[in-house]
PyMOL Python script that loads the backbone (N, CA, C, O; Angstrom):
from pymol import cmd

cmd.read_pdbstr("""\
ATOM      1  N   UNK A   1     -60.024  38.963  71.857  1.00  0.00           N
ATOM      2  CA  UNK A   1     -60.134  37.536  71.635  1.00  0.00           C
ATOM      3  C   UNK A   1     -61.453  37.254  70.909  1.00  0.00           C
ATOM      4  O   UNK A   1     -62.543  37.805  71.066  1.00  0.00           O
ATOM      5  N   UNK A   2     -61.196  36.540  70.309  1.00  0.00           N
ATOM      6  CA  UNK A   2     -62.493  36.257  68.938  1.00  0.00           C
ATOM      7  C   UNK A   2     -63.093  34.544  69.476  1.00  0.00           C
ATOM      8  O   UNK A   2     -62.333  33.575  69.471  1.00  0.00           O
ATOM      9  N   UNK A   3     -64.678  34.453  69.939  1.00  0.00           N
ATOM     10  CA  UNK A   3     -64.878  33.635  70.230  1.00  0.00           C
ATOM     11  C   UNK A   3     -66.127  32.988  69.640  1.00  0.00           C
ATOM     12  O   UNK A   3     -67.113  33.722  69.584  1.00  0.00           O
ATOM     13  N   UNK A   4     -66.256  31.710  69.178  1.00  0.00           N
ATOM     14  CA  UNK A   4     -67.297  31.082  67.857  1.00  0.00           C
ATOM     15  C   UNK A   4     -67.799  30.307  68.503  1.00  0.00           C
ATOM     16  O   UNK A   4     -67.185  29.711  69.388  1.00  0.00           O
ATOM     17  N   UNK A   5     -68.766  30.152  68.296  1.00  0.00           N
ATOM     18  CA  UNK A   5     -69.467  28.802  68.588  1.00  0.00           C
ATOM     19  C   UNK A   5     -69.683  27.939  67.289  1.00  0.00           C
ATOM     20  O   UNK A   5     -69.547  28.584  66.250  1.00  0.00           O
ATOM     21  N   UNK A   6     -70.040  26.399  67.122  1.00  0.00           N
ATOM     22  CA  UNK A   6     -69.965  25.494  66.642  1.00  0.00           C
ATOM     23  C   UNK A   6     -70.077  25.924  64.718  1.00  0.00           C
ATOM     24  O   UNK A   6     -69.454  25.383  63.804  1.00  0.00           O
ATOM     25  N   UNK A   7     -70.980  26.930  64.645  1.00  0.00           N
ATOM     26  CA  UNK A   7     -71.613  27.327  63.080  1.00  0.00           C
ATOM     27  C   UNK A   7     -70.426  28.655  63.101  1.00  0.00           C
ATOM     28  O   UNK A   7     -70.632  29.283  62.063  1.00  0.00           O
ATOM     29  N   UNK A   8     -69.672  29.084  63.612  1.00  0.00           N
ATOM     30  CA  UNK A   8     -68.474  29.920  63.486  1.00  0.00           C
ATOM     31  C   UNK A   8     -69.549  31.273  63.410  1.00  0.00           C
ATOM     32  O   UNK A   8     -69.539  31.778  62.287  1.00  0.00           O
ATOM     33  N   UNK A   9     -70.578  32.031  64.502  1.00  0.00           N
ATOM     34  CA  UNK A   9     -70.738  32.882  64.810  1.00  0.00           C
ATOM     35  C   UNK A   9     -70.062  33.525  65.653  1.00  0.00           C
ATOM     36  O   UNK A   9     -69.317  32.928  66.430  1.00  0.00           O
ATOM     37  N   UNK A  10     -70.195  34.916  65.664  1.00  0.00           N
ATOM     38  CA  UNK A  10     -68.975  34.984  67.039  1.00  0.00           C
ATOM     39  C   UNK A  10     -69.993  35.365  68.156  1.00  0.00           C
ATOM     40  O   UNK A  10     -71.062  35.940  67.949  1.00  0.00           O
ATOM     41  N   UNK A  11     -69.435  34.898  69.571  1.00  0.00           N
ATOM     42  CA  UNK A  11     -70.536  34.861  70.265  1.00  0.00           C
ATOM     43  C   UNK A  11     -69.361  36.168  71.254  1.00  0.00           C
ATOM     44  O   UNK A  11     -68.147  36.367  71.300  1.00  0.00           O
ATOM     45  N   UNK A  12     -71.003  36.989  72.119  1.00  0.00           N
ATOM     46  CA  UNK A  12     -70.176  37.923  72.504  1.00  0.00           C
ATOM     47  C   UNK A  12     -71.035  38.306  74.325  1.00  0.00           C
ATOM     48  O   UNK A  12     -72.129  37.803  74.578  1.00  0.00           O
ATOM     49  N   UNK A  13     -70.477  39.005  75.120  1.00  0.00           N
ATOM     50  CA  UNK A  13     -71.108  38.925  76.710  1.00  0.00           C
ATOM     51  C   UNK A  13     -72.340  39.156  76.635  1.00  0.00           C
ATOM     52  O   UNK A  13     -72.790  40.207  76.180  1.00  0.00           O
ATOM     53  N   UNK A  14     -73.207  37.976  77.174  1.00  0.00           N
ATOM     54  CA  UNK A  14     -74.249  38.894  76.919  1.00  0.00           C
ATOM     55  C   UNK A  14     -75.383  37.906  76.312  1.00  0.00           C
ATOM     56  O   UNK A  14     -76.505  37.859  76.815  1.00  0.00           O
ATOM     57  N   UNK A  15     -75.031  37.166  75.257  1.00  0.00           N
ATOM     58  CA  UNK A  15     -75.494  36.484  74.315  1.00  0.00           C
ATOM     59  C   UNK A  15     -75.919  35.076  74.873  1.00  0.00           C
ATOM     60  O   UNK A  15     -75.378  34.526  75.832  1.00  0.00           O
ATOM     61  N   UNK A  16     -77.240  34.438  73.944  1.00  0.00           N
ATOM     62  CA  UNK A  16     -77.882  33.810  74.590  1.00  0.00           C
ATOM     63  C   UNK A  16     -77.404  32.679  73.680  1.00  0.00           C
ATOM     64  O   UNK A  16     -77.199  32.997  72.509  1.00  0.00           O
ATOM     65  N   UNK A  17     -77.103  30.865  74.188  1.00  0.00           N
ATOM     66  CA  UNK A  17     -76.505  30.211  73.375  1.00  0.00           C
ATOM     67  C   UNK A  17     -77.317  28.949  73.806  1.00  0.00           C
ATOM     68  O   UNK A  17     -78.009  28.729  74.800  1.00  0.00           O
ATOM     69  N   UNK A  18     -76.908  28.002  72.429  1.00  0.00           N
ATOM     70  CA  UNK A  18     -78.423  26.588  72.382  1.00  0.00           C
ATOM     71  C   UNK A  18     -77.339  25.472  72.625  1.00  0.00           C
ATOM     72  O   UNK A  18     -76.165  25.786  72.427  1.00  0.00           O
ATOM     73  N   UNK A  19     -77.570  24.490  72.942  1.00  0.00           N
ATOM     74  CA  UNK A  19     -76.717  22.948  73.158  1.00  0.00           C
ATOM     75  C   UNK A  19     -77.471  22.622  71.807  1.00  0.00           C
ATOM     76  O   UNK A  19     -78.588  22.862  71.348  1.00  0.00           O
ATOM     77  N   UNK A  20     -75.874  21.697  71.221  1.00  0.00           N
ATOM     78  CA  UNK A  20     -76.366  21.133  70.118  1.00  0.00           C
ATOM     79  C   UNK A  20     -75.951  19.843  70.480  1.00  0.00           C
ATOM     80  O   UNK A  20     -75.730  19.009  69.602  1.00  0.00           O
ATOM     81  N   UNK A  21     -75.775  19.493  72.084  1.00  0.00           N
ATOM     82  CA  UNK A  21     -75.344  17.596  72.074  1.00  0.00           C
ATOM     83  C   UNK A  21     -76.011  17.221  73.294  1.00  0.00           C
ATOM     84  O   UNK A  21     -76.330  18.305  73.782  1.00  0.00           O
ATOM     85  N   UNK A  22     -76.338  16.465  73.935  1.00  0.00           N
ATOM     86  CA  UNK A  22     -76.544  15.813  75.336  1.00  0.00           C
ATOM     87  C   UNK A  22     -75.069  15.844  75.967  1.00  0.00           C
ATOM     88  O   UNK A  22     -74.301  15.050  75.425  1.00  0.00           O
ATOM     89  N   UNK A  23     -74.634  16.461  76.805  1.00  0.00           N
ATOM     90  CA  UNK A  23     -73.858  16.988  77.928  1.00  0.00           C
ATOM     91  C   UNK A  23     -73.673  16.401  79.118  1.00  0.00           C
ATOM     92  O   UNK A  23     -74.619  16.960  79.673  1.00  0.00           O
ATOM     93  N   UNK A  24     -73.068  15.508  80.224  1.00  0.00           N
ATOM     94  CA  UNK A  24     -72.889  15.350  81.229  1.00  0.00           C
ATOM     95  C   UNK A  24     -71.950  16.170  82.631  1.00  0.00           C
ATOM     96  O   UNK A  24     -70.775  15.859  82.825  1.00  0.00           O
ATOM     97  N   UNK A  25     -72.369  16.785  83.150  1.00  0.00           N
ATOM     98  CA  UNK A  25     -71.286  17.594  84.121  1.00  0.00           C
ATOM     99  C   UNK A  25     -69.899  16.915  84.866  1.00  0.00           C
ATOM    100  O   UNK A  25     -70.143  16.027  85.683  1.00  0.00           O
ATOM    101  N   UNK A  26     -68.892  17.164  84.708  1.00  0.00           N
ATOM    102  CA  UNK A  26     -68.082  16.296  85.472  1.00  0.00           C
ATOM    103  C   UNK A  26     -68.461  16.695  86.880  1.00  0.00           C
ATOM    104  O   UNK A  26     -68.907  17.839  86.966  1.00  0.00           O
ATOM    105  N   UNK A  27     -68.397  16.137  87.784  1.00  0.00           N
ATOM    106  CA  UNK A  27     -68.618  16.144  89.310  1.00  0.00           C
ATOM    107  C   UNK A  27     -69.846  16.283  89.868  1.00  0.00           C
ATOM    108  O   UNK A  27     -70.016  16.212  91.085  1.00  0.00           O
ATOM    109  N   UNK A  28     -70.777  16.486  89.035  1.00  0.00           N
ATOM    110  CA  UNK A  28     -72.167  16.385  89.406  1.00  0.00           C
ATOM    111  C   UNK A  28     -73.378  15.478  88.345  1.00  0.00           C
ATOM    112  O   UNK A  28     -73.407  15.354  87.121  1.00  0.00           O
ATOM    113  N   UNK A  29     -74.503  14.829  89.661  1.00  0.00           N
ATOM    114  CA  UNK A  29     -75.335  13.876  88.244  1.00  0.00           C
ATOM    115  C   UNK A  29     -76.035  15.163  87.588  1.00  0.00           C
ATOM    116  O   UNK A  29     -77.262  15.081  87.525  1.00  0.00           O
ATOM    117  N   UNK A  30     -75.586  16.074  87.203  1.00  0.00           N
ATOM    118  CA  UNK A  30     -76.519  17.006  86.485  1.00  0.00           C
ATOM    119  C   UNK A  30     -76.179  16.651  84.962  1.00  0.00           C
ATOM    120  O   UNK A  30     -75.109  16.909  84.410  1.00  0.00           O
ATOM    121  N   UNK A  31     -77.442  15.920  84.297  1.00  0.00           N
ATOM    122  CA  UNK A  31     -77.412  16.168  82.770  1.00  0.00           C
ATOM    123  C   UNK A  31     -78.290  17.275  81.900  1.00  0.00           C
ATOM    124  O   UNK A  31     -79.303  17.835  82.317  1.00  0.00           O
ATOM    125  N   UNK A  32     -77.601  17.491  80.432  1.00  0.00           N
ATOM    126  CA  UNK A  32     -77.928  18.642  80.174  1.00  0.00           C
ATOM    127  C   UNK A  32     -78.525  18.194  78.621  1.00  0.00           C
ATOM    128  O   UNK A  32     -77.972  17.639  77.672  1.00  0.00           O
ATOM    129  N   UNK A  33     -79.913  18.703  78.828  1.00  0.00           N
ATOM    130  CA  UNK A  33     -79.822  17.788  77.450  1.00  0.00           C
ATOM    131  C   UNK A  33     -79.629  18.824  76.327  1.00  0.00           C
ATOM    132  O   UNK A  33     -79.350  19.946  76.750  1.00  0.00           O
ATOM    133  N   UNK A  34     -79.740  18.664  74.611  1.00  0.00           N
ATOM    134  CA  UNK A  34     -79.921  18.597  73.507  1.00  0.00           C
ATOM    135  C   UNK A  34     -80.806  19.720  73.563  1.00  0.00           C
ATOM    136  O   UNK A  34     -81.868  19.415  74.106  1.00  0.00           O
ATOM    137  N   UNK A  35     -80.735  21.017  73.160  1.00  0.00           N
ATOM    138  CA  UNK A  35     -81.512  22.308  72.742  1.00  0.00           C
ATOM    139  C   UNK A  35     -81.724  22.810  74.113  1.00  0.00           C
ATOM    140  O   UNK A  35     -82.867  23.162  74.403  1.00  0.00           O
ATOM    141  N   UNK A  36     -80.974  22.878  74.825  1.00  0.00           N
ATOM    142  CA  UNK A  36     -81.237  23.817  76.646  1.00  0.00           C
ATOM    143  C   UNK A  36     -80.619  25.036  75.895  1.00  0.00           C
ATOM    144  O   UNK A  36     -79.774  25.022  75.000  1.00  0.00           O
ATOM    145  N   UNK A  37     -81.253  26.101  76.480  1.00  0.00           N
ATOM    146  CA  UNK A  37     -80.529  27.496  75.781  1.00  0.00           C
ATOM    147  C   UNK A  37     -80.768  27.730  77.336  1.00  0.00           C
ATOM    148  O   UNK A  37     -81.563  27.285  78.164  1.00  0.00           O
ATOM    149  N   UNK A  38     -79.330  28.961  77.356  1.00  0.00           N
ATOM    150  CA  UNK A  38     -78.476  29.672  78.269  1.00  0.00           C
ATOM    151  C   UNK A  38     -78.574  30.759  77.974  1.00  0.00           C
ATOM    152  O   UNK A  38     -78.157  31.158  76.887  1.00  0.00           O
ATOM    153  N   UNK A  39     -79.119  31.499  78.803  1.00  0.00           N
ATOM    154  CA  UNK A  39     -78.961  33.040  78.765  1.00  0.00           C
ATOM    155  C   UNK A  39     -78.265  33.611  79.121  1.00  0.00           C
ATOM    156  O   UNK A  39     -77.636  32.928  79.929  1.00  0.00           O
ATOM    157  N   UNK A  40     -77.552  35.340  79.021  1.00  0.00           N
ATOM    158  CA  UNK A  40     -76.520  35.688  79.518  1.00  0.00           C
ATOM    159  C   UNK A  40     -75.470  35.103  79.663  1.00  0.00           C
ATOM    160  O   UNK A  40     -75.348  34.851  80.862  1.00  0.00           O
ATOM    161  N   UNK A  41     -74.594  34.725  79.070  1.00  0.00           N
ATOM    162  CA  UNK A  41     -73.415  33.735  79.012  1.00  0.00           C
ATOM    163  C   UNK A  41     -72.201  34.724  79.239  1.00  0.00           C
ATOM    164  O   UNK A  41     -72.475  35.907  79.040  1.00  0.00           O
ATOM    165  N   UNK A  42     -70.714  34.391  79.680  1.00  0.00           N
ATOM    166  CA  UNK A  42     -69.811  35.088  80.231  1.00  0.00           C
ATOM    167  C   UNK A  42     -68.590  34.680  79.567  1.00  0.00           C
ATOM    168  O   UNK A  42     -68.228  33.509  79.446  1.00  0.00           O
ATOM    169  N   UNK A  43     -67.969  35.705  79.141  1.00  0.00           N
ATOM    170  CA  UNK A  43     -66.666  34.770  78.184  1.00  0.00           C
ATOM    171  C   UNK A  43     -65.720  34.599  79.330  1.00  0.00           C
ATOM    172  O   UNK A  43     -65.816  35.221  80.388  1.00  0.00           O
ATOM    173  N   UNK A  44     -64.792  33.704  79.046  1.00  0.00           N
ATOM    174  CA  UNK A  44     -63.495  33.459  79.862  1.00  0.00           C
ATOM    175  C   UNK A  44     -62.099  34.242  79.221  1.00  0.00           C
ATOM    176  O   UNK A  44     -61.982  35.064  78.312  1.00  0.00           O
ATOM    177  N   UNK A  45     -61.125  33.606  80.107  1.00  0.00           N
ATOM    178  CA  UNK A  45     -60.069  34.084  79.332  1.00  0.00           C
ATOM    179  C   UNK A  45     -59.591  33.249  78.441  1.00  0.00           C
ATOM    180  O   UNK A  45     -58.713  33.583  77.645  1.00  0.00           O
ATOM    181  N   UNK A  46     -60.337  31.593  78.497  1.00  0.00           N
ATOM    182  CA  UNK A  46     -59.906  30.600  77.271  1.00  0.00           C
ATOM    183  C   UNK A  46     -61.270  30.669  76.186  1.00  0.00           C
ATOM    184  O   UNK A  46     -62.443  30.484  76.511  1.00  0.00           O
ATOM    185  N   UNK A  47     -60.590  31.089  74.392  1.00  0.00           N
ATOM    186  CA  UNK A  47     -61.631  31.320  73.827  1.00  0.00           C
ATOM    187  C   UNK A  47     -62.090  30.003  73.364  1.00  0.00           C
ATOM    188  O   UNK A  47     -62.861  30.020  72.405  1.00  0.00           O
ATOM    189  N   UNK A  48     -61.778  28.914  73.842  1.00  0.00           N
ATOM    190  CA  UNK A  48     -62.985  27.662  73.380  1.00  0.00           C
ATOM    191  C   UNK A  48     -63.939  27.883  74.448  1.00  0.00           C
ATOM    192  O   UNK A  48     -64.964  27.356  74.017  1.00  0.00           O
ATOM    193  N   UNK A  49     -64.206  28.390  75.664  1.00  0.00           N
ATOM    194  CA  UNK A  49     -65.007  27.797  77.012  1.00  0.00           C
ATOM    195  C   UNK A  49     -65.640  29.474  77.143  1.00  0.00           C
ATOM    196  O   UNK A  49     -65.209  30.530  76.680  1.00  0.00           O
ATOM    197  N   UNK A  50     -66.755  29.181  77.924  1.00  0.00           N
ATOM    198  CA  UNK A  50     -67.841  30.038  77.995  1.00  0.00           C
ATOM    199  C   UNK A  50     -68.487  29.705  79.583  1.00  0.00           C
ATOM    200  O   UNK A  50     -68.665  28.496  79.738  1.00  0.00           O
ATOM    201  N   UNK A  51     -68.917  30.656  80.933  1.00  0.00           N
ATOM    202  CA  UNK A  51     -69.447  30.664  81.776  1.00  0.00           C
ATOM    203  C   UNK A  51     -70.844  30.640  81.651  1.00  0.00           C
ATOM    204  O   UNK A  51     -71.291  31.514  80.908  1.00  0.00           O
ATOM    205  N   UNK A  52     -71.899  29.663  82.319  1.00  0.00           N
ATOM    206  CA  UNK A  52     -73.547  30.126  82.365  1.00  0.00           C
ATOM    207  C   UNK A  52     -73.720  29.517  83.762  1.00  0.00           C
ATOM    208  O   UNK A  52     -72.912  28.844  84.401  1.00  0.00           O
ATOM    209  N   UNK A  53     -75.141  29.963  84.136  1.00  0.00           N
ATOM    210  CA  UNK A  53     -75.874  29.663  85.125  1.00  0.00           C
ATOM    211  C   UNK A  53     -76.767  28.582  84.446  1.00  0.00           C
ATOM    212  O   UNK A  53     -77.374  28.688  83.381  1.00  0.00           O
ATOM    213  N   UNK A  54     -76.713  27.476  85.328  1.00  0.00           N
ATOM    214  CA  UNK A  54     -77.614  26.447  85.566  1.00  0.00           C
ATOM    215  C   UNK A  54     -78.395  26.133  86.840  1.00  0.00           C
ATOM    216  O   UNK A  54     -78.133  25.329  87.735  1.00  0.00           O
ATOM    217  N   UNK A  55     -79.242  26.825  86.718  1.00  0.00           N
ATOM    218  CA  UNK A  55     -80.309  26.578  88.288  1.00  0.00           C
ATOM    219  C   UNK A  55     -78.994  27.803  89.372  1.00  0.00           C
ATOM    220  O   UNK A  55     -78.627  28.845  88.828  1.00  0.00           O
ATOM    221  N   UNK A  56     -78.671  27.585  90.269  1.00  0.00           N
ATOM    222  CA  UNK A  56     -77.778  28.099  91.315  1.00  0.00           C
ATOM    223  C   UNK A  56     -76.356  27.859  91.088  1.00  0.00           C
ATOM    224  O   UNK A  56     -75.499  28.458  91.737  1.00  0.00           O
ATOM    225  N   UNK A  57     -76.106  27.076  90.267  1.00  0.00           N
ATOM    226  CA  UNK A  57     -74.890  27.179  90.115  1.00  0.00           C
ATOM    227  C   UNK A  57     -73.988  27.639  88.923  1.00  0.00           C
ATOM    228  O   UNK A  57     -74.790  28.327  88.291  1.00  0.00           O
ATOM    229  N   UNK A  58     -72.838  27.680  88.245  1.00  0.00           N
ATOM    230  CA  UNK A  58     -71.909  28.317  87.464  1.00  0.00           C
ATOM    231  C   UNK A  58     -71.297  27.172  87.020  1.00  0.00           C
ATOM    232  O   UNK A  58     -70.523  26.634  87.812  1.00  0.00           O
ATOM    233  N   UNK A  59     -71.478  26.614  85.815  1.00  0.00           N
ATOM    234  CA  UNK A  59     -71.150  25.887  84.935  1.00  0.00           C
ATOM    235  C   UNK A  59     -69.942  27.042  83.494  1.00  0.00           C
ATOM    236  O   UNK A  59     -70.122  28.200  83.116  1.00  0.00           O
ATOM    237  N   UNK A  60     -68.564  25.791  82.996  1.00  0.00           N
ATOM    238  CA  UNK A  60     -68.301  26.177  82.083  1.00  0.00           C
ATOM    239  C   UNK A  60     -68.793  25.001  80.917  1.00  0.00           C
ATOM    240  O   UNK A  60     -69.146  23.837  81.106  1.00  0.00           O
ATOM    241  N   UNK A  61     -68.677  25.734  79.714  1.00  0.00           N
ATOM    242  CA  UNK A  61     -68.697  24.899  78.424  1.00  0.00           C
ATOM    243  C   UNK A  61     -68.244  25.040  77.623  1.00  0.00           C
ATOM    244  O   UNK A  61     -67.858  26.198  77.463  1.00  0.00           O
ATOM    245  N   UNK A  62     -67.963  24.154  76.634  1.00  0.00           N
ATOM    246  CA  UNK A  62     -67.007  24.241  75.252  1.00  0.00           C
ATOM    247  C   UNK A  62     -68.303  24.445  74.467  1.00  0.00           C
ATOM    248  O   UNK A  62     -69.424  23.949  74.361  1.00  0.00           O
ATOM    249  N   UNK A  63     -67.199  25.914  73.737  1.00  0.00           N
ATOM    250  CA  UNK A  63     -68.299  26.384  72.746  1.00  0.00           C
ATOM    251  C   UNK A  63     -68.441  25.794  71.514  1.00  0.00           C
ATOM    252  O   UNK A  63     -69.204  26.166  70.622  1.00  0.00           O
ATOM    253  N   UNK A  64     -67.439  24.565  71.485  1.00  0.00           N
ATOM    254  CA  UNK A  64     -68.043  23.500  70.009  1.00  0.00           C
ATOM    255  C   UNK A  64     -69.174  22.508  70.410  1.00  0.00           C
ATOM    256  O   UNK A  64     -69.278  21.503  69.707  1.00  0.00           O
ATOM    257  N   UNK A  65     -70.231  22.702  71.693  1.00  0.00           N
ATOM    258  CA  UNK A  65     -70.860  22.141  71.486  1.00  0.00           C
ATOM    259  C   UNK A  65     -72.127  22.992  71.817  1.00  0.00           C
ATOM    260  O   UNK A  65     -73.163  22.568  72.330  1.00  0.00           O
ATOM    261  N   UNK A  66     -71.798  24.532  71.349  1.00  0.00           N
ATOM    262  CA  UNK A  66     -73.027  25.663  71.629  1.00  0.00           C
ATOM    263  C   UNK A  66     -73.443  25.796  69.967  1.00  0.00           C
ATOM    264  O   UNK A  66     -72.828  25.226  69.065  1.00  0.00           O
ATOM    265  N   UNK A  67     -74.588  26.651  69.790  1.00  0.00           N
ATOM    266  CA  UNK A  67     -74.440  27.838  68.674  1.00  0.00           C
ATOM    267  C   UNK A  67     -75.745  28.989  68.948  1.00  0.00           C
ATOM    268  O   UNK A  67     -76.856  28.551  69.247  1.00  0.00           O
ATOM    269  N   UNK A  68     -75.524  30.367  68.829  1.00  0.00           N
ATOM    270  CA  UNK A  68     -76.077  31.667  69.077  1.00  0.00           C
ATOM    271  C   UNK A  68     -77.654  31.417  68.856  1.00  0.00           C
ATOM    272  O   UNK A  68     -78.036  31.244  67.699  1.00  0.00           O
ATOM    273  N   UNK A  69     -78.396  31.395  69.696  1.00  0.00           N
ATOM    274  CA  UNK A  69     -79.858  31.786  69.318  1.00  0.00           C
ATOM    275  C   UNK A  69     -79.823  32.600  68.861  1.00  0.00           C
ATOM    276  O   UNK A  69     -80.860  33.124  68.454  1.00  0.00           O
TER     277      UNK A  69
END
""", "prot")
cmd.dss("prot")
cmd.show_as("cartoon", "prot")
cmd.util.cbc("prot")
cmd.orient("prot")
């Protein structure tokens, strides 16, 4: 499975990725702002969405709103 983030890099396990929008979490007041980079990121089995750690917990994201440091 071939997976891109926003500038059509392919992003791969492992890889460290930047927010290119202000973000709100559904179910939690956690906001995320504009240039937070994620380290170690985890692919899924859906290639738009991507696993990271935020503080203690396990957040997913759509990778049209990442791109590859």
């Amino acid at each position: 499975m071939d997976v891109k983030d926003s500038n059509g890099n392919a992003l791969a396990e492992g890889d460290s990725v930047q927010l290119t929008k202000d973000l709100k979490v559904k179910g939690s007041s956690l906001n995320l702002k504009r240039g937070k980079v994620f380290k170690g990121i985890h692919l899924t089995s859906k290639s738009g969405e991507i696993e990271c750690r935020e503080g203690k917990s396990t957040i997913v994201l759509k990778t049209e709103f990442l791109k590859k440091v």
